[in-house]
Wavefront OBJ file of the C-alpha trace (Angstrom):
o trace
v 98.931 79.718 53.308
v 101.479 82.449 54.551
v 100.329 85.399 56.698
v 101.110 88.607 57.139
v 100.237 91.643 59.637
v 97.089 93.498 59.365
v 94.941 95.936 61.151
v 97.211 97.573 64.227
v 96.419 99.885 66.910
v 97.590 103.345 66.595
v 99.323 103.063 69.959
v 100.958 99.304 71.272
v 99.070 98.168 74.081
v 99.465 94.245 76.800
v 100.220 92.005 74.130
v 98.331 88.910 75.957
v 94.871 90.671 75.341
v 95.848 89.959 71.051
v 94.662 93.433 70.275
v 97.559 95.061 68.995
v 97.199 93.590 65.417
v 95.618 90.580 63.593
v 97.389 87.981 61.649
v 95.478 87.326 58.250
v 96.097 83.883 56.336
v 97.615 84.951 52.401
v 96.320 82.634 49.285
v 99.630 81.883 47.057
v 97.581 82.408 44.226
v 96.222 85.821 44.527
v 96.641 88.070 41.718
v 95.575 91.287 40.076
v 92.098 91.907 39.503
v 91.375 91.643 35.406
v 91.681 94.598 33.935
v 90.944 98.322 34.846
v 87.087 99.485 34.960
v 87.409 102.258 31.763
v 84.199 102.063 30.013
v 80.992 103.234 30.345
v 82.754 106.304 32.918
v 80.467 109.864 33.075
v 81.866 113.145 31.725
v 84.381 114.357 34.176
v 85.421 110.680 35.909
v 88.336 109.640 33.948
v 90.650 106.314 33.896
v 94.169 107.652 34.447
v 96.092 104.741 34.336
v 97.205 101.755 35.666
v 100.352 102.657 38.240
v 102.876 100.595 39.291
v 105.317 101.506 42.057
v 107.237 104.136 40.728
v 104.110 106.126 39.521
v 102.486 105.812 42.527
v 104.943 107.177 44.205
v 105.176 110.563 41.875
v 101.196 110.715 42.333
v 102.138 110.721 45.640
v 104.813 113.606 45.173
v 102.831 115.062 42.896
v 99.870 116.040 45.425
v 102.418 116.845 48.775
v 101.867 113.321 49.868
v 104.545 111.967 52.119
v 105.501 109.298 54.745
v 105.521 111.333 58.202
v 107.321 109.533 60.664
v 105.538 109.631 63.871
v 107.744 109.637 67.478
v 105.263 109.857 70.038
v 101.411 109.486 69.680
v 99.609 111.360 73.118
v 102.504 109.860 74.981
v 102.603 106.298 73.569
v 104.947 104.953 71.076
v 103.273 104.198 68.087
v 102.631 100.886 66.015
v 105.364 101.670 63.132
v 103.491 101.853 60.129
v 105.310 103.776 57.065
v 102.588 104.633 54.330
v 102.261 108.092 52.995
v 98.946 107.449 52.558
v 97.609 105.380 56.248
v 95.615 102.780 55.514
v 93.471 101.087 58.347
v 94.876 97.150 57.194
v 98.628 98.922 57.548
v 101.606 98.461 55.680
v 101.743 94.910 55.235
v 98.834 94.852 52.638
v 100.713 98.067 50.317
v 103.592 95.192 50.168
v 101.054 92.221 49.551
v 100.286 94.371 46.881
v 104.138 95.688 45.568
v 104.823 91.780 45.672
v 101.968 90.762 43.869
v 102.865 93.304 41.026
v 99.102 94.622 41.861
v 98.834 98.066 40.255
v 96.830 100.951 41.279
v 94.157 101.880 39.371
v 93.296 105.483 39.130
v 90.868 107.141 38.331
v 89.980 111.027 38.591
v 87.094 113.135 39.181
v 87.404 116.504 37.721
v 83.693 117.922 37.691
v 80.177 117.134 40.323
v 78.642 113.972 39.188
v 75.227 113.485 40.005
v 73.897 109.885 39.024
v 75.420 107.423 41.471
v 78.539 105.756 39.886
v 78.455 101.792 40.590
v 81.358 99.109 40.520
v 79.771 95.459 39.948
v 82.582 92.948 40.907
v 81.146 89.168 40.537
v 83.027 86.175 41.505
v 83.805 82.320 40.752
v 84.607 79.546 42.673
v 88.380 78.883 42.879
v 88.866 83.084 42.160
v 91.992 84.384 44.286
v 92.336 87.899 42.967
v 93.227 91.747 44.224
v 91.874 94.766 43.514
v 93.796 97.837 44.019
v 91.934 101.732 43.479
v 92.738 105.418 44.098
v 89.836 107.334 43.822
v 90.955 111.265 43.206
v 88.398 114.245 43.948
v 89.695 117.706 43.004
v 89.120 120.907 44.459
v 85.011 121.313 44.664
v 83.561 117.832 43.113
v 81.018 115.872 44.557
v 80.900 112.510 43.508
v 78.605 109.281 45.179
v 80.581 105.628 44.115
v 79.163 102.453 44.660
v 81.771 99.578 45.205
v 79.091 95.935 44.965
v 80.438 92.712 45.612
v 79.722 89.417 45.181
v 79.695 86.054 44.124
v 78.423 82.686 43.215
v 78.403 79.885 45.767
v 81.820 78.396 46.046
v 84.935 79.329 47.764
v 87.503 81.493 46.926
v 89.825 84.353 48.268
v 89.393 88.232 47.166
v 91.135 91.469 48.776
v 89.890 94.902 47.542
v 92.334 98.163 48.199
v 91.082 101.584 48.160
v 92.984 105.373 48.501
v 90.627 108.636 48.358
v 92.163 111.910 48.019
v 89.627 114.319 48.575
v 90.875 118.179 47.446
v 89.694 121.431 49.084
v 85.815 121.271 48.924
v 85.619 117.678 47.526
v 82.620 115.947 48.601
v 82.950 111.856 48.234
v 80.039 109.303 49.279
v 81.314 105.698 49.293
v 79.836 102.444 49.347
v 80.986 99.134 49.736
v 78.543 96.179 49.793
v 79.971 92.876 50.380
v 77.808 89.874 49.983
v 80.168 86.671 49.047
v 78.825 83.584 49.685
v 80.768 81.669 52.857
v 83.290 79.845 51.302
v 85.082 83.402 50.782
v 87.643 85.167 52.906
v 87.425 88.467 52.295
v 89.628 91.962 53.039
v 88.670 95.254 52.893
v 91.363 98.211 52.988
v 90.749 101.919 52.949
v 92.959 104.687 53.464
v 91.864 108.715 52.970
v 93.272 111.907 52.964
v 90.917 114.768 53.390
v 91.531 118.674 52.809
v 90.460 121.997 53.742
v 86.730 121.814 53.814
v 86.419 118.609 51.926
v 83.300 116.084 53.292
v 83.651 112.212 52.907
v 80.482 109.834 53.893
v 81.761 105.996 54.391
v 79.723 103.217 54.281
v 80.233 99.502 54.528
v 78.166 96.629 54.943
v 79.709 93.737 55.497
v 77.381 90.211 55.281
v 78.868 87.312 53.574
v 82.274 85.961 53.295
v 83.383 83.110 56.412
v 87.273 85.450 57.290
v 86.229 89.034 56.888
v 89.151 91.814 57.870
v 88.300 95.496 57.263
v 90.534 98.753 57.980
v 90.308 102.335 57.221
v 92.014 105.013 58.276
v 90.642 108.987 57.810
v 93.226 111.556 57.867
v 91.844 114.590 57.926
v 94.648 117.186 57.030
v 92.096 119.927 55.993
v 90.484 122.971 57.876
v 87.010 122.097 58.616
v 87.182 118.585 57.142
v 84.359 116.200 57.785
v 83.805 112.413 57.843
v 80.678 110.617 58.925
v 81.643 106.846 58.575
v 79.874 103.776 59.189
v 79.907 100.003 59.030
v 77.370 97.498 59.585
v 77.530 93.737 59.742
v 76.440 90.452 60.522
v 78.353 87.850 61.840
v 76.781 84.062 61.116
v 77.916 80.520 62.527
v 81.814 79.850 62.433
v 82.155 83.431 60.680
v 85.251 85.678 62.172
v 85.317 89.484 61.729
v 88.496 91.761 62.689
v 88.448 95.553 62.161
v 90.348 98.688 62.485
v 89.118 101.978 61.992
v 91.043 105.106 62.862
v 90.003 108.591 62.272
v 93.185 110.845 62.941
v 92.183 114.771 63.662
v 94.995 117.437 62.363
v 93.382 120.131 61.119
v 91.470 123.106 63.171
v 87.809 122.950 63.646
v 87.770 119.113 61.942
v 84.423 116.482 62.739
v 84.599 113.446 62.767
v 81.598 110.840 63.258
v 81.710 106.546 63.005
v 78.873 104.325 63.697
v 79.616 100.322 64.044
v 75.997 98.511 63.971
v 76.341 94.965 63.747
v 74.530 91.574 64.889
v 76.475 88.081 66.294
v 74.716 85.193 66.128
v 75.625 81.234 67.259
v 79.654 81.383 67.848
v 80.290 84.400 65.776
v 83.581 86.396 66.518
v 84.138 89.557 65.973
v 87.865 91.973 66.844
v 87.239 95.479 66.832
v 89.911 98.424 67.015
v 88.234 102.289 67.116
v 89.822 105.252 67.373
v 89.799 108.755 67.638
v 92.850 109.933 67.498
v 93.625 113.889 68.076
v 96.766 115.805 67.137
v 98.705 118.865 68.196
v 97.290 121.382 66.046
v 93.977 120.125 65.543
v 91.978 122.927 68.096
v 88.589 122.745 67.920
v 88.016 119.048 65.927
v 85.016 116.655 67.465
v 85.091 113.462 67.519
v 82.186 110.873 68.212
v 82.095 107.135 68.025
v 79.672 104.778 68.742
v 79.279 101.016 68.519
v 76.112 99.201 68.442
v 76.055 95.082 68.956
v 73.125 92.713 69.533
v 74.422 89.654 70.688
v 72.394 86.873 70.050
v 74.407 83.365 69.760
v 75.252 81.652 73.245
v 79.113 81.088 72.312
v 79.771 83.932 70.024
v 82.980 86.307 71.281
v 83.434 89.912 71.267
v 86.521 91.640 71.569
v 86.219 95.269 71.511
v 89.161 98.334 71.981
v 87.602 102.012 71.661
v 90.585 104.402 72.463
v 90.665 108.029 72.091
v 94.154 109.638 72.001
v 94.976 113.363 72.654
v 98.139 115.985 71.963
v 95.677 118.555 71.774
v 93.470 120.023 75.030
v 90.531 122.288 72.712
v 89.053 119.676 71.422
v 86.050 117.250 71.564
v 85.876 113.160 71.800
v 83.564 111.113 73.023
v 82.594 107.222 72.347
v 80.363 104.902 73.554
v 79.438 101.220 73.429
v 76.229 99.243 73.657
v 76.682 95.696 73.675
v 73.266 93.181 74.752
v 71.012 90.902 73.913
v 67.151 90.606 73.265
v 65.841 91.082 77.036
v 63.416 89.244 78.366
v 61.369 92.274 78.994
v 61.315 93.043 75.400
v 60.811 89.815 74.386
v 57.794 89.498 76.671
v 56.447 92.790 75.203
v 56.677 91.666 71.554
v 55.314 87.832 72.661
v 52.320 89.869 73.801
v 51.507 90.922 70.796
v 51.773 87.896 68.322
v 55.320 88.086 67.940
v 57.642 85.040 68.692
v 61.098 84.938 69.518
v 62.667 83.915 65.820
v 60.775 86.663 64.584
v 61.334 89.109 67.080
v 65.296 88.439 66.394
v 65.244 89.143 62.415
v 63.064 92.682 63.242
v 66.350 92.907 65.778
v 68.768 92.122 63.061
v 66.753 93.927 60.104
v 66.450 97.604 62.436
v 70.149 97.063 62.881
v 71.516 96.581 58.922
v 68.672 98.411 57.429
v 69.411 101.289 59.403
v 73.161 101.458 57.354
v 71.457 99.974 54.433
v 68.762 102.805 54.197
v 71.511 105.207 53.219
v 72.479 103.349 49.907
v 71.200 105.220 47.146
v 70.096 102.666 45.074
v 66.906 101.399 44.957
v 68.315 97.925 43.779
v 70.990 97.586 46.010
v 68.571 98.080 49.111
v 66.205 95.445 47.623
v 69.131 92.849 47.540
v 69.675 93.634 50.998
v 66.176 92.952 52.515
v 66.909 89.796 50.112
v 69.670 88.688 51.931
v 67.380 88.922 55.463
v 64.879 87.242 53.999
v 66.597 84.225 53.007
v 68.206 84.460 56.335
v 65.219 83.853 58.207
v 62.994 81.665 55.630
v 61.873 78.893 56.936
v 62.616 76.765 53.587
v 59.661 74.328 54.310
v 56.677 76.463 55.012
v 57.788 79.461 52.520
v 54.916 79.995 50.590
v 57.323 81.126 47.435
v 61.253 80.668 46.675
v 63.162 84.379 48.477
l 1 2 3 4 5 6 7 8 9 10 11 12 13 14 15 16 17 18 19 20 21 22 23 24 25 26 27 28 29 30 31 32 33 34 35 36 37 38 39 40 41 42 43 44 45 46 47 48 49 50 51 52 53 54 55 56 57 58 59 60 61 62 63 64 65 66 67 68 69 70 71 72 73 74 75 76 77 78 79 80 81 82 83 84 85 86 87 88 89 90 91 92 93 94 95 96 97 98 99 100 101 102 103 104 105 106 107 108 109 110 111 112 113 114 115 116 117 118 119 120 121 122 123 124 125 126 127 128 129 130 131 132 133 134 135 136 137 138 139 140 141 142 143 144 145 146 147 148 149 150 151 152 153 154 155 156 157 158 159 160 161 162 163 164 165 166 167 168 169 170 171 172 173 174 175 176 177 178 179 180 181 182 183 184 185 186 187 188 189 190 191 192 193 194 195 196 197 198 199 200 201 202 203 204 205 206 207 208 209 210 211 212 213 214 215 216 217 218 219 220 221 222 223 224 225 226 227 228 229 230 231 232 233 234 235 236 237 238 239 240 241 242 243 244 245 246 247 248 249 250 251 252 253 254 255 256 257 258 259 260 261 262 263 264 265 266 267 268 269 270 271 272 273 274 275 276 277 278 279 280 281 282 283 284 285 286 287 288 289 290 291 292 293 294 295 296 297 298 299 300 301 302 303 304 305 306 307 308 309 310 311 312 313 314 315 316 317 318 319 320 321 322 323 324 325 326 327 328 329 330 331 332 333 334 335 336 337 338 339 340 341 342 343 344 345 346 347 348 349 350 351 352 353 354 355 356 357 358 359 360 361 362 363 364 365 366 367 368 369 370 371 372 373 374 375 376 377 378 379 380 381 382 383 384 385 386 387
């Protein structure tokens, strides 16, 4: 298995603390994902075609879309990362896809849609496949897509790709739902461009798959812009999870918002990357992340890097951290009252993804969640019924 370069900082920093970028193992066999998703779409979302390179790029043209080279970020040279459209996995998966004659599906949203739109992707043992999307908003659509995935039990490799462009008013919600069974490895790209006024809501949960590597990068161009983005996750025994998000401020008066909940149990590990990133220009924008992380397996490892980065002096960014484990205190409270330890842990765990998973709007969705918790914490020999 070959690897390539995934998820950097915005900004190089020491080399010997590994943070600057991950290294993610390649499958040989990876290929395209069967087949574009054309039926069944509402009035106004429409299948524009499959695009190779050369249409991508005049999409790209078409919309004022272009590579900006970037000298100096707040001081600091930058990672060097040329995509027209920044992606949080970087460069290095746009060629994963160019070699792997991956094209991009698009698809286009030219009026409000108000039913949820859903994506069911299901898959095999032995499956090895990439999916590559550009989801299109014009100027004053609002449009909810659901992105679910998973699989039967088995192993098997699967990368999903995703570009929003988000006109002048657009308003996008996006989830992605990842439950693959353990044998999977598992990536997770996601690059955005936002315009004046437009609103994008992000949400991933992440909880299956062994290798999981997730990156997205927000750009907001637009006047006004605003993102509220948020993952949750769970990492299990001998699972690894590495992630970059970036939210890059360069219009006036832009907000900004990411939430990371998540849960490590046994020897878990878990890379994170967050930043805020502020440009000349960008007066007024506010920033504000946050990261979340009960800890609750003896060996597991956390390596965290929050940065905020600033050419601009009127603006607003502030993040925070909160990283424990169940005190005794607390667990003393909830022993008190009839609650052991195991089961104080999964009300721990379940505040934590439920709180993300809340948001989903669909009712089945959710159910398959709580699902998933259950059969995490059944004890298979007094259940009273299968979970």
């Amino acid at each position: 298995m070959s690897e390539i370069r995934v998820n950097p900082l915005s900004v190089l920093t020491w080399n010997k603390l590994e943070l600057n970028y991950a290294k993610m193992g390649v499958d040989a066999a990876l290929k395209a994902e069967d087949g574009p998703r054309e039926n069944n779409l509402p009035e106004g979302v429409s299948f524009k075609g499959a695009l190779d390179d050369a249409a991508y790029a005049k999409w790209l043209a078409d919309n004022g879309i272009e590579y900006v080279k970037e000298a100096v970020v707040a001081g600091k040279y930058p990672m060097p990362e040329e995509q027209a459209l920044p992606t949080g996995m970087g460069a290095e998966v746009d060629k994963l896809l160019a070699d792997k004659k991956v094209p991009a599906i698009l698809y286009e949203v030219s009026k409000t849609i108000e039913p949820p739109l859903r994506f069911d992707y299901t898959y095999s043992d032995g499956d090895a496949v990439l999916e590559n999307m550009i989801i299109h908003v014009r100027k004053g659509c609002e449009i909810t897509l659901i992105l679910n995935i998973g699989g039967e039990a088995g192993s098997g490799y699967v990368g999903h790709s995703l570009k929003l462009f988000l006109e002048e008013g657009a308003k996008l919600t996006l989830v992605r739902l990842q439950m693959l069974p353990k044998g999977f490895q598992y990536f997770e790209d996601a690059g955005a461009r936002l315009m004046d006024r437009a609103e994008l809501k992000y949400i991933s949960l992440q909880l299956g798959s062994a290798k999981t590597y997730l990156g997205a990068c927000f750009d907001q161009w637009g006047y006004e812009s605003r993102l509220w983005a948020g993952l949750g996750y769970i990492g299990l025994k001998d699972s690894f999870l590495d992630h970059n998000f970036v939210d890059t401020f360069r219009g006036k008066k832009t907000v900004g918002v990411m939430r990371f909940n998540g849960v490590l149990m046994d020897n878990a590990v878990k890379v994170s990357r967050e930043t805020l990133d502020f440009r000349q220009y960008c007066t007024g924008a506010d920033g504000d992340e946050e990261e979340d992380l009960l800890v609750l397996g003896e060996d597991a490892v956390n390596k965290a890097n929050p940065m905020i980065l600033g050419e601009e002096e009127d603006v607003s960014g502030r993040h925070a951290v909160s990283v424990g484990r169940l005190s005794q205190d607390m667990l003393f409270y909830m022993q008190s009252r009839g609650i052991d330890e195991i089961k104080a842990q999964e009300l721990m765990v379940r505040s934590r993804i439920m709180q993300l998973a809340s948001q989903i709007p669909d009712d089945e969705l959710k159910k398959n969640v709580e699902r998933y918790l259950d059969r995490l914490y059944c004890d298979r020999e007094n259940c009273p019924s299968p979970c």
